[in-house]
Legacy VTK file of the C-alpha trace (Angstrom):
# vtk DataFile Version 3.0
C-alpha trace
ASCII
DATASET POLYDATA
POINTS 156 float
-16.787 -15.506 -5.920
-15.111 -14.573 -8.563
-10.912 -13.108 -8.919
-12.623 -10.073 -8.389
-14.279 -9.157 -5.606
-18.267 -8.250 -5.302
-18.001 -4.360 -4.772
-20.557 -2.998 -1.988
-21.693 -0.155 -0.790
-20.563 1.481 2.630
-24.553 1.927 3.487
-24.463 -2.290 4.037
-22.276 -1.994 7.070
-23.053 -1.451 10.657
-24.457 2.182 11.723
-21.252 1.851 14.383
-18.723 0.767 11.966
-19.632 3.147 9.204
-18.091 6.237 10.294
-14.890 4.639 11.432
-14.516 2.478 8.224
-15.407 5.583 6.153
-12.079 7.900 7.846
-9.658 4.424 7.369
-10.395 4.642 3.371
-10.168 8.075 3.711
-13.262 9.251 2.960
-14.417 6.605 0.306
-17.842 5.439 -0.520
-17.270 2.297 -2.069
-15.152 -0.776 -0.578
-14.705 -4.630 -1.007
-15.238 -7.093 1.391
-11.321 -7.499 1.234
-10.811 -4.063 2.442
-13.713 -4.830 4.736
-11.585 -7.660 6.393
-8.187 -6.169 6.154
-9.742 -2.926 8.397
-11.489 -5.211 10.941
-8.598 -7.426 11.520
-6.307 -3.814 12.276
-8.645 -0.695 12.086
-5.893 1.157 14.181
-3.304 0.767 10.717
-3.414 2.860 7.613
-5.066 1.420 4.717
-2.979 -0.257 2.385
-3.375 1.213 -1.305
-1.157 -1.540 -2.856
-1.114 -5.038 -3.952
-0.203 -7.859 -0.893
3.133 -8.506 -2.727
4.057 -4.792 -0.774
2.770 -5.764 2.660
5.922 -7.830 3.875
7.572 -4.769 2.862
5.314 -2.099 4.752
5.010 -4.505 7.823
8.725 -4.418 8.329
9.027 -0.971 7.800
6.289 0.118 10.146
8.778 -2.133 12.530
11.439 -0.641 12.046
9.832 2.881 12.280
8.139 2.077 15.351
11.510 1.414 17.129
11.761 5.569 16.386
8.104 6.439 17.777
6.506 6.374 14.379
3.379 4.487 15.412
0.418 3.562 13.715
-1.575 6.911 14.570
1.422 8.663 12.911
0.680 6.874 9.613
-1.265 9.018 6.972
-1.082 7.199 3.898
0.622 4.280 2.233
-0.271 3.655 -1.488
1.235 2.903 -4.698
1.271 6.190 -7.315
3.029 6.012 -10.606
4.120 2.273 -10.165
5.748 3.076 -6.380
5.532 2.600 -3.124
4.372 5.824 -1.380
4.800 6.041 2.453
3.488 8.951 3.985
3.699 9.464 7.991
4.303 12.639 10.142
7.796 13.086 11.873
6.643 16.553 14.119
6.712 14.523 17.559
10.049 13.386 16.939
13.531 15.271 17.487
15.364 16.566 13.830
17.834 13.744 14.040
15.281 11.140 14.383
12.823 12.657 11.511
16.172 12.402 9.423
16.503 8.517 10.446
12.400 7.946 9.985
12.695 9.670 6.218
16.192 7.725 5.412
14.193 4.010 6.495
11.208 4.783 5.027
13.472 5.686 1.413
15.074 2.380 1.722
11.416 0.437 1.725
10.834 2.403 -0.889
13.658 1.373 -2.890
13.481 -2.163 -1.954
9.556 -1.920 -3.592
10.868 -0.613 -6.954
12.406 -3.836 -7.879
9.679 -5.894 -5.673
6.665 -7.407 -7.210
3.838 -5.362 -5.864
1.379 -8.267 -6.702
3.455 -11.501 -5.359
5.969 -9.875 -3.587
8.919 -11.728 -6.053
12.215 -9.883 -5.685
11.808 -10.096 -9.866
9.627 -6.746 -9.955
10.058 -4.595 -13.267
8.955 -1.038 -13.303
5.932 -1.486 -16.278
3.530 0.618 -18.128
1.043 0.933 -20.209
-0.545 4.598 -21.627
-2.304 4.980 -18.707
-0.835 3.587 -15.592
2.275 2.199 -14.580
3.309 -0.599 -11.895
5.775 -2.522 -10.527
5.696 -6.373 -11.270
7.155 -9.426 -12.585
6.915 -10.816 -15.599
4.969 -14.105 -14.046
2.159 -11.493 -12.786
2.210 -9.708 -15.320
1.657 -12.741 -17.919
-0.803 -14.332 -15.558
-2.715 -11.525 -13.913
-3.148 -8.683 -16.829
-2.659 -10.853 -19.931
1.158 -9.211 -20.663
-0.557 -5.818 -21.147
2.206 -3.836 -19.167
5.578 -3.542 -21.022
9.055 -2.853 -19.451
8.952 0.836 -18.573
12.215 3.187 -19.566
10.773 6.484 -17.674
11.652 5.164 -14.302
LINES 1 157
156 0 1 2 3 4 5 6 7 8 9 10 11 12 13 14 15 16 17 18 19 20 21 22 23 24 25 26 27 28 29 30 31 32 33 34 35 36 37 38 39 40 41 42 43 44 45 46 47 48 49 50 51 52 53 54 55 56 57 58 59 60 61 62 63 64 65 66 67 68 69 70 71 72 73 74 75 76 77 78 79 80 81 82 83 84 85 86 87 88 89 90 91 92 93 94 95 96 97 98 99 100 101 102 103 104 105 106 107 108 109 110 111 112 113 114 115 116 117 118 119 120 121 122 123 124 125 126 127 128 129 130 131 132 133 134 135 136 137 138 139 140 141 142 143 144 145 146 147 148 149 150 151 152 153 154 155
């Protein structure tokens, strides 16, 4: 197999593991056999919408937040948008003072990803564009994985 993996259809799994896969990507039709793996090894986490560099990252925060009573069904959304690290997660079970701690830990992940190489997880990661899309890497992945297309980005 190639460095990019075979996309399938959601129609190829399971009849029982359809539905279930379906809500974890939210919805989506089309998956890899990454994904596939990812969900089967933890269907009761969030899917990950970010490169693997991120996941040390997200691991430790769902930790940390866990400690609070943010547990995995409290989890919405984690994903990378505009070349960060989004964390979304509902606080409404948990006392104002508590939300306030949740929202300050999840900031500092958050942080920590904007100089954090969302492909190798190198503490070298630049905030890069192009026209079209923007990400956080270092120059290593960026060289080796997309051919230097991004450039050092001045709009974050």
């Amino acid at each position: 197999m190639s460095n990019i993996d075979k996309w399938l259809n959601i129609s190829d799994l399971p009849t029982e593991e359809k539905e279930p896969f379906s809500r974890w990507l939210r919805g989506g039709e089309i998956y890899t056999p990454k994904l596939y793996e990812a969900w089967k090894a933890a269907p009761d986490k969030v899917c990950r919408e970010c490169g693997e560099g991120w996941h040390s990252l997200i691991d430790a925060c769902e930790k940390e937040l866990a400690t609070l009573g943010v547990e995995n069904k409290h989890w919405r959304q984690v994903k990378q948008k505009f070349g960060g690290l989004r964390l979304y997660f509902t606080t409404e079970h948990l006392a104002d003072d508590v939300s306030e701690k949740a929202r300050i830990i999840a900031e500092r992940y958050v942080r920590k990803a904007s100089t954090t190489c969302e492909e190798c997880g190198s503490e070298q990661g630049i905030p890069m564009s192009t026209d079209d899309s923007r990400v956080t890497i270092c120059l290593d992945c960026n060289t080796n994985l997309y051919g230097g297309k991004f450039r050092p980005s001045k709009h974050y």
